[in-house]
C-alpha positions, 0 to 999 in steps of 0.5 A, a space after each residue: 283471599 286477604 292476601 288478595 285483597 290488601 293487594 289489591 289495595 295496594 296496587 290501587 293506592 299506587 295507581 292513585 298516587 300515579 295518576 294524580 303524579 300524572 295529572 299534575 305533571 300533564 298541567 304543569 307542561 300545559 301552563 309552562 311557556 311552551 305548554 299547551 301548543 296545539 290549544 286552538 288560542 289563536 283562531 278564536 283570537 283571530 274570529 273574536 277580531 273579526 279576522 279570518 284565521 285560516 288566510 290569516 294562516 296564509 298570509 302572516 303565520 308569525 301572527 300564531 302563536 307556537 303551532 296552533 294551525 288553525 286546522 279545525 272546522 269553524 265550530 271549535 273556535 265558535 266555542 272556543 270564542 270566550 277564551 279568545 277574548 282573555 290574554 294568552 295566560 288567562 286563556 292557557 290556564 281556563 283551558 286545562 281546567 276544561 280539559 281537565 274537567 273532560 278527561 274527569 268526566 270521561 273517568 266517571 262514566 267508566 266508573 260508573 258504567 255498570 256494563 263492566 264487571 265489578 271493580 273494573 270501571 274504576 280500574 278503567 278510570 285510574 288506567 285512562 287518567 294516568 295514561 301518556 295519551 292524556 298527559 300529553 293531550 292536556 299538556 299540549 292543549 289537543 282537543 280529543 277530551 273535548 271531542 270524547 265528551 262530545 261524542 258521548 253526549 250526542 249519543 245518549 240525547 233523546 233528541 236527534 236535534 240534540 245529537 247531530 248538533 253536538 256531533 257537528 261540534 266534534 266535526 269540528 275536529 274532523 281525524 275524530 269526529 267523522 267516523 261518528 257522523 258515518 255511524 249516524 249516516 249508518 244507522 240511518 239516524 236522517 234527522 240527526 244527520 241533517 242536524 249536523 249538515 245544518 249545524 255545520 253549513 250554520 256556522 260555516 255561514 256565521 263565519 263568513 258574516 263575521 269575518 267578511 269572506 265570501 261562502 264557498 268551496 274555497 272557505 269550506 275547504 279551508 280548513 283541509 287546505 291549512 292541514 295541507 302537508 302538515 298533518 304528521 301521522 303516526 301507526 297504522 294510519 302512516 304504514 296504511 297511508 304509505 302502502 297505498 302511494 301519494 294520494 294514500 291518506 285522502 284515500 284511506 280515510 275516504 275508505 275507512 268512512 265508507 266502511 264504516 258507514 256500510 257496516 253500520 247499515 247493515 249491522 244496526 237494528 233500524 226500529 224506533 225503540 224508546 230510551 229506556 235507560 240513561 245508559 241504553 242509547 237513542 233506538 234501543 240499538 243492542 248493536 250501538 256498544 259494538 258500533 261505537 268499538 269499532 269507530 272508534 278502531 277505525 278512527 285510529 286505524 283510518 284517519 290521520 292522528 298522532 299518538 296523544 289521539 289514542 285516549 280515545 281507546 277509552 271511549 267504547 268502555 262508556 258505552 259497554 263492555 268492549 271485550 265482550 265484543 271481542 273473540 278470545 283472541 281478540 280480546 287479549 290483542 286489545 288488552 296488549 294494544 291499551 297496555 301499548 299505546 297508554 303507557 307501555 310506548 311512553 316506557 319504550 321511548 326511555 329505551 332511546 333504540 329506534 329500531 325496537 321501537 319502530 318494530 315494536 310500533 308495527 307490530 302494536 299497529 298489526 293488533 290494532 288491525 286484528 281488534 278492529 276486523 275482530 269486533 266488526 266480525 262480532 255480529 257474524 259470531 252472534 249470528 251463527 256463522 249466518 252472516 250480518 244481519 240484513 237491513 229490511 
């Protein structure tokens, strides 16, 4: 047993030295000369001017710096706005300090969470920090951390105002938001729902004003335009995506949304339950743990994302204990897939054999599937075998 124990410091001792190696490592890249790529600089530069970044897209993309496609709803660079008017170093550096304070507040809530068995959520949090998905987010300046946060924040408010605002702002980042905006819709949460048609439609029209483009479906469809042809997709969205024919990814995200919202009705209590615990969410859902697993599954599953978007595995572990959502199997295929897709991928790549690694990849893709249908099944297990429950 003392053995046992001074292992187990010692293997945690070396997971903090290789998380603060990681960590260091992820904002060493994002402040190098081609770091933080992705960071949406350019479009808040481009408001802040006045201009329109998505036709400034189509008429000079010189004008963007590395490949900051302004593929993102008008929301991200409405927050992003301050930094655009800061030179592009001062704007690099104040945002890895905001990705970073992300990626530490999404560690805090697994460590505290008390859903996790003692000493997990600590594990959870070094495992999470040190992963390649949230190296190489902070490193090029992605906003999933920021997303993360997001969705966290809007479903532990009170106030459905508060919760369908928030959630309008991780629209913003439609390939993860989404899905979230379909559990609301599926939980019938309708005046969290308006809120994010209203928060959405308002900043859209915010926009129009202050870049003197006219509202419509041509500027509300502008940001699916610019990600036109140049969206790269990774597993199993891609192998999903491929099966379906040409018009396989609009198709498989349109399904995945639609699942999603069906299975949140039907599965999801309807009553209006009080808060009673920080940690408890808006109606006192049971189910909400499980709803936030399977989003988050479906996000990875159904919309098109790369490889630096699976730090979102992380999210259902701030909001319960995510295997006890899963069957034995189950359970062991998502600790398979987090081994994966946080580090065991980054390992592969040193390997330099390109057929292990595509085998490797669909076969981690093939898990993915079996968790997500795994835990959406959970509630016919709870139930006896009986079914979902029905919706009143």
């Amino acid at each position: 047993m003392v053995f046992r124990k001074y292992l187990t410091r010692i293997a945690l001792a070396i997971l903090v030295l290789f998380t603060l190696a990681s960590l260091t490592i992820a904002g060493l890249n994002a402040l190098s000369a081609d770091g933080s790529q992705d960071f949406q600089y350019s479009g808040a530069q481009l408001l802040a001017d006045g201009e329109n970044p998505y036709r400034a897209w189509q008429i000079a993309r010189h004008e963007f710096l590395l490949s900051q496609v302004p593929n993102y709803l008008p929301a991200i660079y409405f927050l992003l706005l301050p930094l655009g008017f800061l030179p592009w170093s001062a704007a690099k550096l104040a945002w890895l300090v905001c990705n970073l304070a992300c990626a530490l507040f999404v560690a805090v809530r697994l460590w505290r969470n008390p859903a996790l068995p003692a000493g997990m959520g600590l594990w959870c949090a070094l495992l999470f920090l040190s992963s390649t998905p949230v190296r190489n987010t902070i490193g090029n300046g992605q906003h999933g951390l920021l997303i993360m946060v997001l969705v966290i924040a809007a479903f532990r408010a009170r106030s459905a105002i508060m919760r369908g605002t928030v959630l309008a702002v991780a629209l913003s980042k439609y390939s993860l938001g989404a899905v979230f905006v379909a559990v609301l819709a599926g939980r019938r949460d309708w005046a969290g729902l308006a809120a994010v048609a209203l928060a959405t439609l308002g900043t859209y029209a915010a926009f129009a004003v202050i870049t003197g483009t006219a509202f419509g479906p041509e500027l509300l469809l502008a940001p699916l335009e610019t990600a036109r042809g140049g969206v790269s997709l990774a597993m199993p969205f891609k192998a999903i995506a491929a099966l379906v024919g040409p018009s396989g990814p609009l198709a498989v995200s349109a399904i995945a949304l639609a699942g999603t919202f069906l299975w949140c009705w039907q599965v999801g209590p309807h009553g209006n339950g009080q808060l009673t615990s920080r940690w408890q969410l808006p109606g006192h859902d049971p189910e909400m743990p499980r709803m936030i697993l399977v989003a988050s599954l479906v996000t990875l599953c159904g919309m098109p994302h790369l490889t630096y978007d699976y730090c979102l595995l992380a999210l259902p572990f701030a909001f319960g204990n995510p295997f006890a959502q899963l069957g034995r199997i189950g359970r062991a295929m998502f600790l398979i897939v987090l081994a994966w897709y946080w580090n065991g991928m980054k390992i592969a790549d040193l390997l330099h054999n390109d057929v292990l690694h595509d085998a490797a990849n669909l076969a981690m893709a093939a898990l993915l599937l079996y968790v997500m249908i795994d835990a959406a099944m959970g509630a016919v297990r709870q139930s006896g075998g009986k079914g979902l429950p029905t919706s009143p």
